[in-house]
Backbone bond lengths (Angstrom), bond angles and torsions (degrees), N, CA, C in turn:
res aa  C-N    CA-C-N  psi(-1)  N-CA   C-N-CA  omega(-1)  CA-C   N-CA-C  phi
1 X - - - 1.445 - - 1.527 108.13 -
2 X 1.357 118.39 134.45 1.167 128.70 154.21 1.480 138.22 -54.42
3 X 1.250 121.41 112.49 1.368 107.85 -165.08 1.548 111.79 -113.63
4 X 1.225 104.38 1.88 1.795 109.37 -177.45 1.888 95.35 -108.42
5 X 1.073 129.47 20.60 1.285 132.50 150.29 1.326 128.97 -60.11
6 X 1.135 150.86 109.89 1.587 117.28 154.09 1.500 142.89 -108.69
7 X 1.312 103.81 63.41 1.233 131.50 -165.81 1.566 123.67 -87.60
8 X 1.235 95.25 2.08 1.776 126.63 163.70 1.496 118.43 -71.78
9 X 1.025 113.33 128.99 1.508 104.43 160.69 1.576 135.46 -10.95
10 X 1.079 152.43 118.22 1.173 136.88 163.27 1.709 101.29 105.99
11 X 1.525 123.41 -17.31 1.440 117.47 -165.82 1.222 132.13 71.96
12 X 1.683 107.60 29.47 1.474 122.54 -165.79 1.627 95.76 -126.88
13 X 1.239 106.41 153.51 1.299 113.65 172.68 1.372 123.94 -96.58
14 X 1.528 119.07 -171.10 1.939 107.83 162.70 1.295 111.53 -69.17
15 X 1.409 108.11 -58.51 1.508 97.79 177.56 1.818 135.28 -42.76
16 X 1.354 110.02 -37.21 1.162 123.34 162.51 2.140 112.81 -52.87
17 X 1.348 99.19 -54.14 1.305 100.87 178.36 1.566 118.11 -55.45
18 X 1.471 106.66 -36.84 1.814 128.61 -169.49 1.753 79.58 -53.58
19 X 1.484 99.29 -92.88 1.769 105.69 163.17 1.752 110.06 26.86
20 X 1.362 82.27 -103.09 1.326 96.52 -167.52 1.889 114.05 -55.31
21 X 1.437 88.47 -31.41 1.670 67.60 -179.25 1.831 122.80 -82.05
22 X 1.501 91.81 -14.86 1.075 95.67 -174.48 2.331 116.68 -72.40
23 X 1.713 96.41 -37.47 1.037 107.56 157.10 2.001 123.32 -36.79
24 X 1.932 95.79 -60.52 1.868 100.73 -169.55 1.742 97.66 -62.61
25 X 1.849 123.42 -31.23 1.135 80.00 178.06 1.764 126.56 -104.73
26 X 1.527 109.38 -6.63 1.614 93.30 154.54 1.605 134.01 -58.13
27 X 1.583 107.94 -14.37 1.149 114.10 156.50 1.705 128.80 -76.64
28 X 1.309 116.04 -11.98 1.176 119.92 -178.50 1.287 99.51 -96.33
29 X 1.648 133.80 -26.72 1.882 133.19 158.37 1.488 106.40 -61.87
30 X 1.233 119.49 -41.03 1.343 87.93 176.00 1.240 130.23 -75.13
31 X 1.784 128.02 -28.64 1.052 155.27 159.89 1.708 106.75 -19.10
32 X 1.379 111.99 -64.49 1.339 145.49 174.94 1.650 109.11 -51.18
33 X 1.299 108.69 -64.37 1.507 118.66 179.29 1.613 105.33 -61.51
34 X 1.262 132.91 -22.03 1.636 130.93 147.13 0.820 100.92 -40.82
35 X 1.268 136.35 -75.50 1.366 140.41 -138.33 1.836 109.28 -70.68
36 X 1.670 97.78 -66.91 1.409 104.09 178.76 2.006 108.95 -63.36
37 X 1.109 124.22 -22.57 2.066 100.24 179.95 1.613 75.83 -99.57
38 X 1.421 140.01 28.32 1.602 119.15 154.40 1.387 115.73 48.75
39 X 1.375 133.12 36.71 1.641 136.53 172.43 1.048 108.66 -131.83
40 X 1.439 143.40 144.04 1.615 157.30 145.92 1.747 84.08 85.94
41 X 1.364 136.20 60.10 1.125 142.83 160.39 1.724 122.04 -111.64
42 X 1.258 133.36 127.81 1.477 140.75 -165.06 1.115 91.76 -123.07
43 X 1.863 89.68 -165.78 1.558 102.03 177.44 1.093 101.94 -72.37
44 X 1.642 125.75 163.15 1.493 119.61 -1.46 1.409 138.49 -52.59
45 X 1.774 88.83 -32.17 1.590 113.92 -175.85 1.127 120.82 -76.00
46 X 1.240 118.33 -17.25 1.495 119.76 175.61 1.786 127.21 -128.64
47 X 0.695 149.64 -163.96 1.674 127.17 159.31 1.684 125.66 -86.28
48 X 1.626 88.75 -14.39 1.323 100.09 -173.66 1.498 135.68 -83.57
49 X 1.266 134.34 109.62 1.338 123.21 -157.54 1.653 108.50 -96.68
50 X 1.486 111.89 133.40 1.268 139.24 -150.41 1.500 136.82 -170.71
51 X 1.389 112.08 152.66 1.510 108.32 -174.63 1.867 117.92 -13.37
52 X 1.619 105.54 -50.85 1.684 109.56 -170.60 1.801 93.68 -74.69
53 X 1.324 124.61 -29.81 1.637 113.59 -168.11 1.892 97.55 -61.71
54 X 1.520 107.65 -48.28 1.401 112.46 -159.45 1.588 97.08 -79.61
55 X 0.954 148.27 -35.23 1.451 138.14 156.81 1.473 142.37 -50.59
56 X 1.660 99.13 -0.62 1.372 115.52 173.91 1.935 102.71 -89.66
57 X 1.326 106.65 -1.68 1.392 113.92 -170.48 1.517 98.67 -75.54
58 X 1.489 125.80 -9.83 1.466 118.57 169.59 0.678 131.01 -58.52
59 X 1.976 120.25 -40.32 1.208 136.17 -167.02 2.187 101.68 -58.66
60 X 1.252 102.66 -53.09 1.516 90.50 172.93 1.155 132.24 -48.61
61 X 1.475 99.02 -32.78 1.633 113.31 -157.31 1.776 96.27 -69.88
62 X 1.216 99.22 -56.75 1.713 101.47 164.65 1.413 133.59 -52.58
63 X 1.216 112.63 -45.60 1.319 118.40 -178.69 1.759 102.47 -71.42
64 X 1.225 135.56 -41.94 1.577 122.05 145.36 1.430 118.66 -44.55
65 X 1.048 124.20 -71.72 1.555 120.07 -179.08 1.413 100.65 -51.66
66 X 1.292 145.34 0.93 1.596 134.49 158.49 1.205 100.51 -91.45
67 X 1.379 128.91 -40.90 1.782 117.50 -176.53 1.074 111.02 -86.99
68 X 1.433 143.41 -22.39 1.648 136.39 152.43 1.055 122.92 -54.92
69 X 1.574 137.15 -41.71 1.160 148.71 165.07 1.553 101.95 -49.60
70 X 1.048 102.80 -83.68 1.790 110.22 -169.22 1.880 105.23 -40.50
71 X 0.728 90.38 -28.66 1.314 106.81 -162.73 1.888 120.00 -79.73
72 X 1.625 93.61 -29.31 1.543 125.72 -178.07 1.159 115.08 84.22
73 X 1.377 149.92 10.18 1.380 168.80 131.38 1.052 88.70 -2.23
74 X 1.509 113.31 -78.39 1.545 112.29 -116.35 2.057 86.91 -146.38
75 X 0.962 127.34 151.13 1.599 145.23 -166.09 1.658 115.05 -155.89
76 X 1.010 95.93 -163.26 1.353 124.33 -156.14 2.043 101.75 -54.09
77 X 1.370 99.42 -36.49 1.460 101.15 175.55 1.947 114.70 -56.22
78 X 1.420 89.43 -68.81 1.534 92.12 172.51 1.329 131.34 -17.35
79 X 2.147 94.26 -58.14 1.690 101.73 176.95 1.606 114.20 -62.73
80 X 1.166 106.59 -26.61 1.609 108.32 -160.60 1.553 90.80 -74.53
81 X 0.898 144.45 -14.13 1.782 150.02 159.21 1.311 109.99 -61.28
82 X 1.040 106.72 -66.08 1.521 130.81 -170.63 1.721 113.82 -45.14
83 X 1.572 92.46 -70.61 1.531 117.53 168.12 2.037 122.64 -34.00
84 X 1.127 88.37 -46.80 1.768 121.64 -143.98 1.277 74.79 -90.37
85 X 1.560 147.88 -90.71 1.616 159.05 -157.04 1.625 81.91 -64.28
86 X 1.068 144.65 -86.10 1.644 134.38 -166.39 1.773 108.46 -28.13
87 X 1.024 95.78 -72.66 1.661 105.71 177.26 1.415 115.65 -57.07
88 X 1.043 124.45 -18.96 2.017 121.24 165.10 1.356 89.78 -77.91
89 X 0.719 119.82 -68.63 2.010 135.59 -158.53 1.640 88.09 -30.59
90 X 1.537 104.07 -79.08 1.907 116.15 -173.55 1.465 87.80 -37.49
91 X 1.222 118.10 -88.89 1.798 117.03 -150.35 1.137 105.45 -54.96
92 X 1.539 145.54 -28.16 1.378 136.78 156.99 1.251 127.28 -39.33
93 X 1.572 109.74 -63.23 1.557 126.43 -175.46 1.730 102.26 -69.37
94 X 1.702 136.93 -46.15 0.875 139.60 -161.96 1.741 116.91 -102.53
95 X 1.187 107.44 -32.75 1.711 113.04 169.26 1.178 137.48 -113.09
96 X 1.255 103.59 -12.81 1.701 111.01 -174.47 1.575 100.49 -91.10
97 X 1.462 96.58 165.59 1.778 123.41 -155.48 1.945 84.72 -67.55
98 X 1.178 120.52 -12.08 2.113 112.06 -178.52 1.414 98.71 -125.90
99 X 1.790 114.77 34.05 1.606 104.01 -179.66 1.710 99.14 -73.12
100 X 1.235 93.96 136.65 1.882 114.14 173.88 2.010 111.52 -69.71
101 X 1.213 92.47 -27.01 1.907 111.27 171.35 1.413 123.28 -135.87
102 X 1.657 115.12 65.55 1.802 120.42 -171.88 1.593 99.46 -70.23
103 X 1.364 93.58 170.11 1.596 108.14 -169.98 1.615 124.97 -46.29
104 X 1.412 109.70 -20.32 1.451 139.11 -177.15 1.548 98.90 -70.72
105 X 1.164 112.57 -58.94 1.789 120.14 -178.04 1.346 102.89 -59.90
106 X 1.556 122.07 -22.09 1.667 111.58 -175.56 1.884 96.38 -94.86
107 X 0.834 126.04 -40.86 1.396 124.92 -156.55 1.651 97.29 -101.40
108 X 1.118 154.88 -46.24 1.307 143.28 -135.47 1.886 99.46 -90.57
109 X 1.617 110.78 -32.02 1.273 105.18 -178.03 1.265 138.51 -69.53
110 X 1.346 123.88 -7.88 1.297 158.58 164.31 1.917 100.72 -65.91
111 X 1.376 96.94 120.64 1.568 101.05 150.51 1.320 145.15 -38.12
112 X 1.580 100.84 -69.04 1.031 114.91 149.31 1.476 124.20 -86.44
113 X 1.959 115.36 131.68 1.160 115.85 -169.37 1.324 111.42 -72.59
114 X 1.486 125.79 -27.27 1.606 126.40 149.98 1.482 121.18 1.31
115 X 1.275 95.98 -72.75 1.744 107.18 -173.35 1.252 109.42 -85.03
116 X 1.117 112.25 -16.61 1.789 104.59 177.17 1.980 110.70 -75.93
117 X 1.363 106.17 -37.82 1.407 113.40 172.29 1.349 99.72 -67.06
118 X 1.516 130.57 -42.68 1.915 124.83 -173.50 1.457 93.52 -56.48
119 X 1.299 117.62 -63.56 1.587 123.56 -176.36 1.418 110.95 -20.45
120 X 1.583 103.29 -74.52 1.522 111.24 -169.05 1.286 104.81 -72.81
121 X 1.215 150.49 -24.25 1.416 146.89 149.61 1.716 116.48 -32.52
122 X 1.636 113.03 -57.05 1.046 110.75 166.63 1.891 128.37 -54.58
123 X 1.138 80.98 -26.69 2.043 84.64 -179.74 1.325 100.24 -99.39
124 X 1.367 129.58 -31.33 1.740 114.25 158.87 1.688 124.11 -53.19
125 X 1.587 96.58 -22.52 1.953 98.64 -166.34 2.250 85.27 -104.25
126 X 1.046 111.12 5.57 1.047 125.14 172.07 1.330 118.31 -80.86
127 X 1.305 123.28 -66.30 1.406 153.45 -168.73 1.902 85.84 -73.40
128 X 1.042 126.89 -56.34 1.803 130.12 179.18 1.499 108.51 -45.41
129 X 1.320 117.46 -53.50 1.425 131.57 -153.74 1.266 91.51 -71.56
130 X 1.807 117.92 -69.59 1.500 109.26 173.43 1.400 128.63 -35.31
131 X 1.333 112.49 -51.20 1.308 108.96 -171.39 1.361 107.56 -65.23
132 X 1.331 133.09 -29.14 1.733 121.90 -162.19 1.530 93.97 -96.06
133 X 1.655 123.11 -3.84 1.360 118.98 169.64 1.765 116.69 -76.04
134 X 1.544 87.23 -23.76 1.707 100.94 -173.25 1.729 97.75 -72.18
135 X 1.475 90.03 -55.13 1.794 85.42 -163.90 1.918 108.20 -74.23
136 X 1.400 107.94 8.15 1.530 102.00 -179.65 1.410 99.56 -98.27
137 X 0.639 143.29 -26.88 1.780 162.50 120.70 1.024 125.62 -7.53
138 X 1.447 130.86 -71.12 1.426 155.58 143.69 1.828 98.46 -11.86
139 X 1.707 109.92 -79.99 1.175 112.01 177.02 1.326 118.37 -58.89
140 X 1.074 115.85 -53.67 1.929 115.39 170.33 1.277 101.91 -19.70
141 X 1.660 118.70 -66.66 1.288 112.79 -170.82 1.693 135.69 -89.51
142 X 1.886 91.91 1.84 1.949 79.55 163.18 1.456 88.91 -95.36
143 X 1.370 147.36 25.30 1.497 137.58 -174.62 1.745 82.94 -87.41
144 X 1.710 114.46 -59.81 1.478 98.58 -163.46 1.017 94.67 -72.85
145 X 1.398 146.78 -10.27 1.918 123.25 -155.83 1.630 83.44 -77.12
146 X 1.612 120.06 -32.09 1.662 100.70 -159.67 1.175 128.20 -60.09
């Protein structure tokens, strides 16, 4: 199969799709790893509404950008939104000099320091995936603007 085609719905390819899915579910491990080292967690799970409550707002954002796409709505532009604001958001909240959850909040709560480094591994191969979804995206869409 061809994957630099875009003869799919929406003007996206497989690889583009791989992308994204591969992005919703390293985003759904890290999601999880909130939950289990129990720090920087909101509602649903908790009463408290917060950075993790308003970041569950992706899951829609994607799950539309899967039914517009498929659908032919919506392409390569959309993601390049999507992608681009997801991936500031992570490296904001998690790496930058005013992250609200630095690498310490992912790794130190864990017993074993093992899983605290897997943790932050997962939101580093997290933070990667988005971004090369943004810039596969990005190009997708000066490919049709040309």
């Amino acid at each position: 199969m061809n994957t630099d085609t875009d003869d799919r719905p929406g003007g996206l390819t497989a690889r583009a799709y791989l992308l994204f899915g591969l992005a919703t579910l390293f985003g759904l491990a890290h999601h999880v790893d909130h939950v289990i080292r129990g720090n920087h967690v909101g509602w649903p799970i908790t009463p408290e509404v917060n950075p993790f409550t308003y970041s569950l707002a992706i899951y829609p954002l994607v799950v539309t950008g899967f039914v517009l796409s498929l659908t032919g709505r919506a392409g390569s532009r959309y993601w390049s939104v999507v992608m681009t604001l997801g991936g500031g958001m992570l490296v904001f909240f998690h790496l930058s000099p005013w992250a609200v959850e630095p690498p310490s909040d992912v790794i130190l709560p864990y017993a074993d320091p093992l899983w605290g480094y897997v943790a932050f591994l997962i939101l580093l191969v997290l933070i990667g995936v988005v971004f090369l979804g943004a810039g596969y995206s990005i190009l997708l869409w000066r490919r049709a603007s040309a």
